[in-house]
N, C-alpha and C positions, 0 to 999 in steps of 0.2 A: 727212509723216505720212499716214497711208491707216487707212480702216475696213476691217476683214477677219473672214472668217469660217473657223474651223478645220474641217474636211471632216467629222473625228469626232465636234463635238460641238453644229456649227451654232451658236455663241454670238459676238455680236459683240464684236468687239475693236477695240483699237487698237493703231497701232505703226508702225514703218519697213519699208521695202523692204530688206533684208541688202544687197543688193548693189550698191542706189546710194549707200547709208549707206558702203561699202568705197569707193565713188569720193571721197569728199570725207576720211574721215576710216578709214583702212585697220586701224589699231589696232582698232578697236573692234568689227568682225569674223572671226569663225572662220570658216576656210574659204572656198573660191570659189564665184563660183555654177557650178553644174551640176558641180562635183567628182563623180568618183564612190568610195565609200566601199569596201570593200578587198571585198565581198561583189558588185559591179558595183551597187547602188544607188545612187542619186543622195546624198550627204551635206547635208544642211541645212545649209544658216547659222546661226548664231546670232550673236546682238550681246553683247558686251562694255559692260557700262554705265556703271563708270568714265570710260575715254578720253570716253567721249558724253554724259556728265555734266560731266564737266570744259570739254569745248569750249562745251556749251552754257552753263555758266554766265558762262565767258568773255564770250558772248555777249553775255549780260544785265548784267555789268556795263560791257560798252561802249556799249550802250543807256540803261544807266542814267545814266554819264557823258555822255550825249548830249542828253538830255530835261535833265539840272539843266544846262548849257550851257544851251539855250535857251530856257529859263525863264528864265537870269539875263538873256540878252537881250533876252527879252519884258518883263523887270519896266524894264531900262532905257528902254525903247523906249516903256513907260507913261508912266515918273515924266518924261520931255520930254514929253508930250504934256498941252494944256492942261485 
């Protein structure tokens, strides 16, 4: 995640890098970086928020199933303990 500012409207934001977001998870961007668009412009990225919703949720419930593991083993790790 990176803070960013748009050139046109100076307002800050949030968001990802397009095209280190293409390196881990390819789906979820259009376009390459520095492509250039049929006019010789550079074409933008953009992100896809599905696929990078869905990974990230994944995410969180491997995290979730991580933290109640070892809570369970903190609670046993209590109930021995005098």
């Amino acid at each position: 995640p990176v803070n960013y500012r748009f050139k046109s409207d100076n307002v800050p934001r949030e968001g990802f890098i397009a095209h280190e977001v293409q390196e881990v998870i390819p789906s979820a961007v259009s376009f390459n970086k520095d492509e250039l668009a049929v006019d010789g412009k550079i074409q933008p990225q953009s992100l896809n928020l599905p696929p990078l919703i869905a990974v990230l949720t994944k995410a969180i419930q491997e995290l979730s199933a991580e933290v109640t593991a070892l809570r369970t083993e903190l609670d046993a790790v209590k109930a021995k303990l005098p």
